[in-house]
C-alpha positions as CSV (number, residue, x, y, z in Angstrom):
1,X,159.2,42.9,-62.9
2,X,159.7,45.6,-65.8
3,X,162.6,48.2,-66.1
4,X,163.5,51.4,-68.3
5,X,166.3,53.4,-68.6
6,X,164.9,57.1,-69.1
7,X,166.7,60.4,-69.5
8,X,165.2,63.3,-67.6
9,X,165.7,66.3,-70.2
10,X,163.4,69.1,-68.6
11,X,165.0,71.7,-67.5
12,X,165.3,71.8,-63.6
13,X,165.1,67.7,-63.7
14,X,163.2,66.0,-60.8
15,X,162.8,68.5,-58.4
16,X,160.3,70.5,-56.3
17,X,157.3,70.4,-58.9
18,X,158.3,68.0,-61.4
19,X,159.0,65.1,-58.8
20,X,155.5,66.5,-56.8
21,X,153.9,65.6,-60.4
22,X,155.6,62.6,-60.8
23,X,155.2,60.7,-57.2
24,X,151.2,61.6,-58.0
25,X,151.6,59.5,-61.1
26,X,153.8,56.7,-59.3
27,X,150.4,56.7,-56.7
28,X,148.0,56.5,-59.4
29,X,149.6,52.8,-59.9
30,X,149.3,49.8,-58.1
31,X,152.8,48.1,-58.6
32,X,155.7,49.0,-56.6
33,X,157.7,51.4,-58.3
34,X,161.1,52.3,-58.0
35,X,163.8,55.3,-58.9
36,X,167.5,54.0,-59.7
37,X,170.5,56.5,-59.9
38,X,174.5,55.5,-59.5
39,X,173.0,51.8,-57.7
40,X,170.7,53.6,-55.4
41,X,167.2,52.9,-55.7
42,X,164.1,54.8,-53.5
43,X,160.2,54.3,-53.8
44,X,158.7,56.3,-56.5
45,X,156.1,57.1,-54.6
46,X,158.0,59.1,-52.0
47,X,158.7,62.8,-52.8
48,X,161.8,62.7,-50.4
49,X,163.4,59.2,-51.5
50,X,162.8,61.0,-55.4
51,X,164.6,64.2,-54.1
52,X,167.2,62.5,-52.6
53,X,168.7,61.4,-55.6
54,X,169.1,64.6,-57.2
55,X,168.0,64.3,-60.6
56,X,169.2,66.4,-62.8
57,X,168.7,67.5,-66.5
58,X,169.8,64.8,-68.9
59,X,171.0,62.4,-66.3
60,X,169.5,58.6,-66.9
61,X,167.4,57.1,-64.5
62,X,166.3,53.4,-64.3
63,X,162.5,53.2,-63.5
64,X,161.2,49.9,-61.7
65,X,158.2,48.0,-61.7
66,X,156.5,45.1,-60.2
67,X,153.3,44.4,-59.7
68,X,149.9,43.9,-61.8
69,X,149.6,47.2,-63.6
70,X,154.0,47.5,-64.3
71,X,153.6,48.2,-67.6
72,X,151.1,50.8,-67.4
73,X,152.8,52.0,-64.6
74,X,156.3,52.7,-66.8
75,X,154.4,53.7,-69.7
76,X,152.5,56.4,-67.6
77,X,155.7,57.4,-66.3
78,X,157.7,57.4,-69.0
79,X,154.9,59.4,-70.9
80,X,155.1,62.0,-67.8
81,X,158.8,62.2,-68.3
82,X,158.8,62.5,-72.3
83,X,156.6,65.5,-71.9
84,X,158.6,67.4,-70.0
85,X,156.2,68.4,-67.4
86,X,155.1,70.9,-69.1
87,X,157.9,73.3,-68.5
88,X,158.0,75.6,-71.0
């Protein structure tokens, strides 16, 4: 099991679009992955467990792995989240 804090710094966080493009790239993965905010932690593969959290911009999430592909499943998500998802 692998973890990394991350801070969401798009502008409308993880929300609508943004988490839609990130559960995709959670499912692309084979580990279990997880979302962590304030001690609660929801699937990263679910679009309402990621909305529920309400990530804003510039809060700091924890992101969760476990499995055979966890590191390429944090780097692929941290890479996701570095770019910004392409919000302009």
């Amino acid at each position: 099991m692998i973890s990394r804090d991350i801070m969401i710094t798009n502008t409308s966080g993880l929300h609508a679009r943004p988490a839609t493009f990130f559960i995709q790239k959670a499912n692309t993965y084979k580990a279990s992955i997880w979302v962590e905010k304030d001690e609660r932690k929801v699937n990263a593969k679910s679009l309402l467990g990621v909305l529920s959290l309400g990530i804003a911009k510039d809060m700091t999430v924890k992101l969760i792995a476990e499995g055979q592909d966890e590191n390429a499943a944090i780097a692929g998500l941290v890479e996701l989240i570095n770019s910004g998802f392409s919000e302009a």
